[in-house]
N, C-alpha and C positions, 0 to 999 in steps of 0.2 A: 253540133251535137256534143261536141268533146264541152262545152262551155254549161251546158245544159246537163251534163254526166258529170262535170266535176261540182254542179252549185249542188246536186243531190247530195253525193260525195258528202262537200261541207253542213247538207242540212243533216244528211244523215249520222255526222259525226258529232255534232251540235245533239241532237236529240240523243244518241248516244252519253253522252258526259253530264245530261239535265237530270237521266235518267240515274245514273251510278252516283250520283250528288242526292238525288230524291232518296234513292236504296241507303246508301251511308247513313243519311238522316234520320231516314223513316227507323232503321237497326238502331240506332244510336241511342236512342231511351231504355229501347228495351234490354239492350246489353248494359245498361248503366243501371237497368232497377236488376235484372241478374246479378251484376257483379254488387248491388247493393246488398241486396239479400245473402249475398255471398260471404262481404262482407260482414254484414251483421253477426250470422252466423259462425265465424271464425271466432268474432268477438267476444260473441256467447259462450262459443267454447273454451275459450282462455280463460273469462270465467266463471265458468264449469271446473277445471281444472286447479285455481286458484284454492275455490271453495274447497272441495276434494283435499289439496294440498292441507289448505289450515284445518281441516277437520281432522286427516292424518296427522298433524303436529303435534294437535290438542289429544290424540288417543296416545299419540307416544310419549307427553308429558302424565297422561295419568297412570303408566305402565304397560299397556298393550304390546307386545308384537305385530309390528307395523311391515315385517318384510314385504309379505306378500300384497298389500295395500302399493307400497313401495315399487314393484315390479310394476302392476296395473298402473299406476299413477305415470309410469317409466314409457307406458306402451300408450297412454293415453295423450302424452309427450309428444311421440313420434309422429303418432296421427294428426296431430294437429298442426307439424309442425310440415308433414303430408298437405294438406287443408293450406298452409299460408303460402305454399310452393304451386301447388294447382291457382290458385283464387291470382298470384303475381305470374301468371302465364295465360291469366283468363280462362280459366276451365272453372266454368263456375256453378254446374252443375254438381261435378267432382268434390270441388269444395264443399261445396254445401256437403254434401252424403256425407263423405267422411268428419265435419263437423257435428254432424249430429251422432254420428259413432264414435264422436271424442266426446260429445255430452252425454251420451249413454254411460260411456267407462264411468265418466268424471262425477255421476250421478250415484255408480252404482258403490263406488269407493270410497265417497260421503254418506254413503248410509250404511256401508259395512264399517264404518270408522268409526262412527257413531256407537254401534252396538257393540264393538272391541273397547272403547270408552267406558261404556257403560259397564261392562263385565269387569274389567279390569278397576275402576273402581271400587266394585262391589266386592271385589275381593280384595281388595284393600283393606275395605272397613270392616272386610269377616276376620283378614290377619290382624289388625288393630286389636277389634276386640278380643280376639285368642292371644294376643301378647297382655293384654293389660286382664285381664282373668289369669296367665299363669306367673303375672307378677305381684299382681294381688296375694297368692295363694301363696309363692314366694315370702312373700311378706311375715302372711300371717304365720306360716310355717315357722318362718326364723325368728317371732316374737314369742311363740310358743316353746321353743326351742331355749331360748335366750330365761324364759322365766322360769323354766325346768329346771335350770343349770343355777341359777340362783340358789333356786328353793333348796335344790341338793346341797349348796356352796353354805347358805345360811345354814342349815340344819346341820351340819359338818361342823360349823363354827360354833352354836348354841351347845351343842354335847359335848366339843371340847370344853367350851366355856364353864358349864356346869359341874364337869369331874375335875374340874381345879382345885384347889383350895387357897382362901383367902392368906395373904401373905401380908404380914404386920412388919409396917415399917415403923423403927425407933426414933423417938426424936433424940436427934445430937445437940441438945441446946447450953 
């Protein structure tokens, strides 16, 4: 009996370790297309935040105040960086979620970047044209100015000129 209890034993231990080899296996894809998607999505988010980045750059090269883009960009940072901490611990649900709320930020600060761009150029070109209108006027002002003071300068000179009288020089020959 003790011979017949232990071959159980060994069959039972056998089917035992067939079975946690079958489980490992059978999990094993589908935590690899998890942790795929998982990582896709972190990917995505970086960038997400890339873009975000260079579109902030490009509104703070056209004059924008970028601070508050800057902070969100700061917080969209964290979370992703949240996202690559989950995803290298296998939590890849986790990941994902907060990737897609670092592609939301990272979305949302490429299109507010955008419209601060946009603004900020436009007033650019409104101050442009307000400097070159009061330089123009500038202009004209002091050519105006300039042939006034002549005319006066000339007319000063032709009246002296005229109550002169002619002065005869002698020949010493």
């Amino acid at each position: 009996m003790s011979g017949l209890c232990n071959r159980r034993l060994k069959d039972f231990a056998w089917l035992l370790m067939v079975l946690m080899i079958a489980g490992l296996l059978a999990k094993g894809p589908v935590q690899v297309r998890g942790a795929d998607e998982a990582s896709s999505s972190v990917a995505e988010a970086d960038a997400a935040i890339r873009q975000a980045f260079n579109a902030t750059l490009d509104a703070e090269r056209a004059g924008a105040n970028i601070s508050g883009l800057i902070l969100r960009l700061n917080e969209a940072g964290s979370i992703l960086g949240e996202a690559d901490i989950a995803l290298e611990y296998g939590n890849s649900t986790e990941a994902v979620s907060e990737a897609y709320e670092c592609i939301g930020i990272a979305q949302s600060v490429s299109s507010d970047a955008d419209v601060l761009k946009t603004s900020a150029l436009s007033e650019a070109k409104a101050g442009l044209q307000e400097y070159l209108v009061f330089s123009l006027a500038g202009v004209a002002v002091f050519v105006v100015d300039l042939v006034v003071v002549w005319m006066w300068f000339k007319s000063r000179y032709v009246r002296k000129m005229w109550g002169r009288k002619p002065e005869v020089a002698r020949d010493e020959a």
